[in-house]
N, C-alpha and C positions, 0 to 999 in steps of 0.2 A: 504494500500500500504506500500512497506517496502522501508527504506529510498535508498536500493542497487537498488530500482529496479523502486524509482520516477525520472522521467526525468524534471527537471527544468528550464524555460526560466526566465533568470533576465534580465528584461532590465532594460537600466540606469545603467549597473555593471560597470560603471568608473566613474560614481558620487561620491559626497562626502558621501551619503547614501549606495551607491552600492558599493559602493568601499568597504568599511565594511562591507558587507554582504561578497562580492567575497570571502573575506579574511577568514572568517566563514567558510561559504561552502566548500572551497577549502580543509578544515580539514573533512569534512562531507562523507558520505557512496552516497550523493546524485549525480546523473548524471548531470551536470550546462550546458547551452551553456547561454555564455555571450551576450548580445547587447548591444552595446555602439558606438553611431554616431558621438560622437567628435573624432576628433581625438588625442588630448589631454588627455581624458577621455582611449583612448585602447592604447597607449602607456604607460601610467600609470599604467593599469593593468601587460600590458606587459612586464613592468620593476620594476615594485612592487611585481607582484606575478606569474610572468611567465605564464599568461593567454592569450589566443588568444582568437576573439570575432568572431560572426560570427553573419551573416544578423538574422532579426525577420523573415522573409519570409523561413528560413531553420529552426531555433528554435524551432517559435509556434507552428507550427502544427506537431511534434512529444511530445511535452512538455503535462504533465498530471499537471505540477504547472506553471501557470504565475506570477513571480513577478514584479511589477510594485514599480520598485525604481526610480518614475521621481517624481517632487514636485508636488506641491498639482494643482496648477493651470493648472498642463499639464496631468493630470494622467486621465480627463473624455475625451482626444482628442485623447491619447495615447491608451487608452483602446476601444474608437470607431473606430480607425486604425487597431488594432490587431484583431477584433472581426472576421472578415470575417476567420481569419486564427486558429480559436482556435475550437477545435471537441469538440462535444457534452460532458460535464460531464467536462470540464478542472477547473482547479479551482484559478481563481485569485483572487492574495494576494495582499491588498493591507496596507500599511504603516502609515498611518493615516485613522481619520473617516469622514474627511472637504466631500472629491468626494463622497464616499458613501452615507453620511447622504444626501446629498445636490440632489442627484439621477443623478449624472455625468457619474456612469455606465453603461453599455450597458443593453437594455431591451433583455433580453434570458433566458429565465426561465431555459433553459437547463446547465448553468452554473453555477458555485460555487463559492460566494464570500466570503471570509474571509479577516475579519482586524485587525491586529495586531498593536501593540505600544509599543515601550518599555516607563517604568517606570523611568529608566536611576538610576544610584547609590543613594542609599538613606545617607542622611546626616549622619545616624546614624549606624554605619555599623562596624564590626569588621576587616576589612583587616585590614592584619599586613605587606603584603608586600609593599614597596612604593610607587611601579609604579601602582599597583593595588588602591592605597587611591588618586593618580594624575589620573587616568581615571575618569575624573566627566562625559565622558560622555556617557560610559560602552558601551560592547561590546565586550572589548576586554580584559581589566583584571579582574575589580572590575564585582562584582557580582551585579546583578542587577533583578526586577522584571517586569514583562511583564501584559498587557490586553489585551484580543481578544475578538471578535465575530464574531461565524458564520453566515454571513450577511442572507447569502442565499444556500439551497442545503441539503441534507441530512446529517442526524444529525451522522452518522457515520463516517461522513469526518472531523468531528470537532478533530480528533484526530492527524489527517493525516497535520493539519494547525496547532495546537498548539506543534509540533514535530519539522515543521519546523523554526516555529518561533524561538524555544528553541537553535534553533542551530544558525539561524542568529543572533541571540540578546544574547549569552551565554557570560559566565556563569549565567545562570537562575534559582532564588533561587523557587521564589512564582509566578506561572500562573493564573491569575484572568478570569474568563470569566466575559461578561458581556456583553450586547445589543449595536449596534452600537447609539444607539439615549443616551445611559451610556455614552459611551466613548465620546461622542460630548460634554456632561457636564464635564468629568473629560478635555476634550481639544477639543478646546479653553477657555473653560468655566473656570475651576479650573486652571488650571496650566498656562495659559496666559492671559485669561481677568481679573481674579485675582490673581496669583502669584505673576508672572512677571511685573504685574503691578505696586504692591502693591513691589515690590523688587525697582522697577525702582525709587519710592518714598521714596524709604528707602536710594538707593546710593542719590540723591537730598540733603536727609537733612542731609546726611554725608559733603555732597558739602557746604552745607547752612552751616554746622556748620564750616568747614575751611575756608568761607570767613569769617567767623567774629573773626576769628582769633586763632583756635585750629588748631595744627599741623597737617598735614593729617595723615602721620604713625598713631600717637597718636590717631584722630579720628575713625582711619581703624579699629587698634588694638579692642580700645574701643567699636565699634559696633558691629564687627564679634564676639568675647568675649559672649559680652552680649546677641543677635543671638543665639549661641548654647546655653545656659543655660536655657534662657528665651523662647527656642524652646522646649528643652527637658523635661519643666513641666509643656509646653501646649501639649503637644502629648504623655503626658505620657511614655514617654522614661525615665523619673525620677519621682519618689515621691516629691512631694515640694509645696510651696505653697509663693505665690510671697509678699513680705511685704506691709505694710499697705498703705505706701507710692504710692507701685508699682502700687497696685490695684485704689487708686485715682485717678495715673496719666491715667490708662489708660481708668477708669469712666469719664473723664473730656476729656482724649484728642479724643476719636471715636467720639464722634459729630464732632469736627472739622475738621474730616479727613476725616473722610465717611458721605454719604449720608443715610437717613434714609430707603429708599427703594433701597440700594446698590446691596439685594439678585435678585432684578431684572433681573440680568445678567444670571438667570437660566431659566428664562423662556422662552422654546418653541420657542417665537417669537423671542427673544435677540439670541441664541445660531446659531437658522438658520439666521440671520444676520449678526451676527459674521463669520460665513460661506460660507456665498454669498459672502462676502467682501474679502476672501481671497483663494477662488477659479474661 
């Protein structure tokens, strides 16, 4: 299909998700009708991007792309509401892998699911412009990388999904494919049961160290500093090699920090739990 002549339903186009796609699209060859049942949410459009919305009952069933930009929790109710309205071969996209992996999607073999994620700006990145290095959360300036999988449907459509992804998620450097039960490891698995987790303990003993009496600037300074340096020569972003001292402290302090079976958080059972719990 060519983007002049896909018809696409976003619903959720006046979310905080949808609303950055709108804003996408809008630059796009693609034909949009918007849903958006706040009313907060289409006035937003309306006065944001000069978008008028229109029912799901007039959308779906001309629509050859469903996007489902509602959260994770509402997106296996949202997709079992729409289903009656979606013709044979339509192909819904959806935004994360929580509902799919979890099998929140409608059973219709005649259907095409695709999911997408972006990767969002990587720390390490050449923008020179400023507002482009202030988008941490891309889409809109900084350049950013993207994961899909084609959940379900023929494998000829998988072009037709990573085309538009590229555009709601642009500028888009590097397109990964990869299996929705992948993407379930890289999230919640990598990027929230251990990033985010693992960040949220890092601001703590930023915290722990200004109650015992280092300045907070001084403390900020001093760990975001040490953050990129000490990021860039474990990811190989630099040559280096961390001194004698470093390598002690961090031989001595992973026992204390981590658990010995911490990688548990990847298996199977952890990941679909992790998933139950937030769908």
């Amino acid at each position: 299909m060519e983007s002049a002549m896909t018809n696409i339903a976003l619903i959720g186009a006046g979310g905080k998700m949808g609303y950055r796609l709108s804003s996408n699209l809008k630059q796009s060859d693609y034909i949009v009708s918007h849903v958006e049942l706040s009313n907060a949410g289409r006035q937003r459009l309306s006065e944001g991007l000069g978008i008028s919305c229109v029912d799901a009952q007039q959308a779906v069933p001309e629509a050859q792309v469903v996007i489902l930009a509602v959260p994770d929790t509402l997106v296996g109710r949202v997709a079992e509401e729409l289903s009656p309205l979606m013709a044979s071969g339509t192909m819904v996209i959806t935004l994360d892998a929580a509902a799919p992996f979890a099998g929140h999607l409608p059973n219709r073999d005649d259907l095409v699911y695709f999911v997408t994620h972006p990767c969002h700006p990587p720390i390490f990145n050449d923008e020179t412009d400023l507002d482009a290095k202030r988008d941490y959360f891309g889409g809109a300036k900084a350049k950013q990388h993207i994961v899909n999988a084609l959940m379900q449907g023929p494998e000829e459509l998988y072009a037709l999904g990573e085309a538009i992804a590229k555009t709601i998620y642009a500028p888009v450097v590097r397109s990964h494919r990869v299996s929705v039960e992948q993407m379930a490891l890289l999230e919640p698995g990598l990027s929230e049961t251990v990033c985010a987790t693992l960040l949220v303990v890092m601001r703590e003993a930023m915290d722990e160290v200004v109650a015992r009496g280092v300045d907070q600037e001084c403390a900020r300074d001093f760990l975001l500093g040490h953050m990129n340096i000490l990021a860039a020569v474990i990811f190989d972003e630099q040559p280096g090699v961390f001194s004698d001292a470093c390598n002690k402290a961090i031989e001595n302090g992973k026992p204390q920090l981590m658990r010995d079976d911490w990688k548990r958080v990847f298996e199977p059972e952890e990941i679909a739990e992790s998933i139950r719990r937030i769908t």
